[in-house]
C-alpha positions in Angstrom: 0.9 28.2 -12.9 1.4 30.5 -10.0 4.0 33.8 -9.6 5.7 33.8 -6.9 7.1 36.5 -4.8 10.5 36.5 -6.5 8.5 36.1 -10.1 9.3 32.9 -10.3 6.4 31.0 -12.3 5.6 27.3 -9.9 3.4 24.8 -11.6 0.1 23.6 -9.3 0.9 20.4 -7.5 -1.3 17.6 -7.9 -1.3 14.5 -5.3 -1.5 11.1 -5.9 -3.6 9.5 -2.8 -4.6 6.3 -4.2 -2.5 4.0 -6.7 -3.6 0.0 -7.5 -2.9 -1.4 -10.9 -6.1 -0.6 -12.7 -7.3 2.3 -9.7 -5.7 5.7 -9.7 -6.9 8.6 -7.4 -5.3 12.0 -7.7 -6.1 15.4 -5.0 -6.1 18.2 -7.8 -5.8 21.9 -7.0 -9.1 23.5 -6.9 -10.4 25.9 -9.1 -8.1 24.5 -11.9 -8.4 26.6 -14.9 -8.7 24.8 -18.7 -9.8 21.6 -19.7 -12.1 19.4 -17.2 -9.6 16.5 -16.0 -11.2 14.0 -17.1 -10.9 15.6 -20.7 -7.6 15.3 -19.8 -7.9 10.9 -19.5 -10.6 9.9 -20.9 -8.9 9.8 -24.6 -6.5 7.3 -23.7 -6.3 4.3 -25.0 -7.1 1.5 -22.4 -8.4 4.1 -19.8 -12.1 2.8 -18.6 -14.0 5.2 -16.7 -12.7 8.5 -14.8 -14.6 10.3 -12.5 -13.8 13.8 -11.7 -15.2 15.5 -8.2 -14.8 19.3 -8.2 -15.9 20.2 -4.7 -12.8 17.7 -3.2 -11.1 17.8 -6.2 -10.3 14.1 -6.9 -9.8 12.6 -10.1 -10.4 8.3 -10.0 -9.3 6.6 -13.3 -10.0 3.3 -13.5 -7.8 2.0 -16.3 -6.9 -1.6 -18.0 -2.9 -1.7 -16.5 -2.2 -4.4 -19.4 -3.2 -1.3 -22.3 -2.0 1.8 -20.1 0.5 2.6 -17.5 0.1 4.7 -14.1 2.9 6.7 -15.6 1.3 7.5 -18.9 -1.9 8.3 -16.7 0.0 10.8 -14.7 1.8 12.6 -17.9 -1.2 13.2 -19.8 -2.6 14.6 -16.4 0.8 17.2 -15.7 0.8 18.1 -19.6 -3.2 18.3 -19.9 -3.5 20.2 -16.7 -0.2 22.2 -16.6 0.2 20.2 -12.6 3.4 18.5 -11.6 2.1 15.1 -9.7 3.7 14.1 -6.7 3.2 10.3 -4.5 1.6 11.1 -1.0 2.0 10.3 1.9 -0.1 7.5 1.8 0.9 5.6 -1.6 1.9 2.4 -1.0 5.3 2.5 -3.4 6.5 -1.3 -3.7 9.9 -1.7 -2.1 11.5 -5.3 -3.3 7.7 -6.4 -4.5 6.6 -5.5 -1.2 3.9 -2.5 -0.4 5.6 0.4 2.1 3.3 -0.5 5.1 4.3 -4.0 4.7 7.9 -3.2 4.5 8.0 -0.7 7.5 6.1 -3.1 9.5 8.8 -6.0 9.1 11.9 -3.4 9.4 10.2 -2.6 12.9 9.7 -6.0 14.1 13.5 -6.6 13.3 14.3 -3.3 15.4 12.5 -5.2 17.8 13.9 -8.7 17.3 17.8 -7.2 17.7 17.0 -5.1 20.6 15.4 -8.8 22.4 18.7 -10.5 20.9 21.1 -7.6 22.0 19.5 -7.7 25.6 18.9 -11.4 26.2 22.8 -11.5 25.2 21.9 -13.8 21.6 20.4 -16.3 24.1 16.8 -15.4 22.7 14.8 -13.6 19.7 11.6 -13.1 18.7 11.7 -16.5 16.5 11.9 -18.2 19.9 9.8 -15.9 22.4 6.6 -15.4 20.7 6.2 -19.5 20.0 7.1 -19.7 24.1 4.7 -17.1 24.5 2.1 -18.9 22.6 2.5 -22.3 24.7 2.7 -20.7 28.2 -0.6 -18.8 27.0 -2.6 -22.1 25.5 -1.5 -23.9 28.4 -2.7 -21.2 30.9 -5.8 -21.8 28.8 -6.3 -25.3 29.5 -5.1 -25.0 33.0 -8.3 -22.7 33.7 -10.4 -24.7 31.9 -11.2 -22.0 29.1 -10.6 -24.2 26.4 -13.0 -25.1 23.2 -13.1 -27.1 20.4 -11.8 -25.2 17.1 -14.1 -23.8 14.7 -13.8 -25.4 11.5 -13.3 -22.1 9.7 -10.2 -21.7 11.9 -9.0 -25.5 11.5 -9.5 -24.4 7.2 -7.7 -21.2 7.3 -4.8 -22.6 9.6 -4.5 -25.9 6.7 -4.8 -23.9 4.1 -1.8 -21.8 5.8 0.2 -24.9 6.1 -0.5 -26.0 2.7 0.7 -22.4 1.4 3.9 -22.0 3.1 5.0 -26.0 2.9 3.3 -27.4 0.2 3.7 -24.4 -2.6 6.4 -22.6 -1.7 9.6 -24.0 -3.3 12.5 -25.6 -1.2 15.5 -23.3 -1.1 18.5 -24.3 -2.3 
């Protein structure tokens, strides 16, 4: 804990920079005073290795997510350490079972998809321009004589795609 210039007493702030189920990374202030942090883990039921890095001041815990929670992780670190932990900037924090990056990337493509829409007048969207796209561009391609047979990695990957999204996902009702 730190005074500060009103006498108010802050706690240090710890960062989390890394956070999978079974992985958890945390930016610690450095010098912390006390225990080691990994003293702080360790003990835990279901934790299975932690790793603690004074010089950058990271803490990794690898953990079994079945026996222990991120959350439980996290408290023993803020009461152990006397930090309060905080997501960064870089967490990926699910939003409806889908990471942050994933999430921001599809909210932009829809800015993008109503902007088309508003100024093709609903005559077009990105549903119908980027498969138009794709055709004028493969045919270009064959016009100039650029074209070659399909790798069979390629010809895989693209069946396995279509057996993924027609085969095992589940008709809507």
């Amino acid at each position: 804990m730190t005074a500060g210039s009103n006498g108010v007493t802050h706690r240090s702030v710890a960062t989390i920079v890394h956070d999978i189920p079974g992985r958890l990374r945390l930016r610690l202030p450095t010098p912390l005073r006390g225990p080691s942090p990994a003293d702080a883990v360790s003990q835990i039921p279901g934790v299975l290795n932690v790793a603690w890095t004074p010089r950058t001041g990271s803490l990794l815990v690898v953990y079994r997510p079945d026996a222990v929670s991120r959350d439980q992780i996290v408290a023993a670190v803020e009461s152990g350490l006397d930090v309060t932990v905080t997501p960064g900037a870089m967490v990926a924090t699910p939003v409806d079972g889908r990471p942050h990056l994933a999430t921001t990337v599809a909210s932009a493509v829809a800015e993008v998809d109503r902007g088309v829409t508003r100024y093709t007048r609903g005559a077009l969207g990105l549903g119908t321009l980027v498969p138009i796209a794709l055709v004028l561009w493969g045919a270009s391609e064959v016009l100039r004589g650029r074209v070659r047979p399909l790798a069979w990695s390629s010809a895989l990957w693209y069946a396995h795609g279509l057996f993924r999204d027609y085969a095992l996902t589940p008709p809507e009702e």
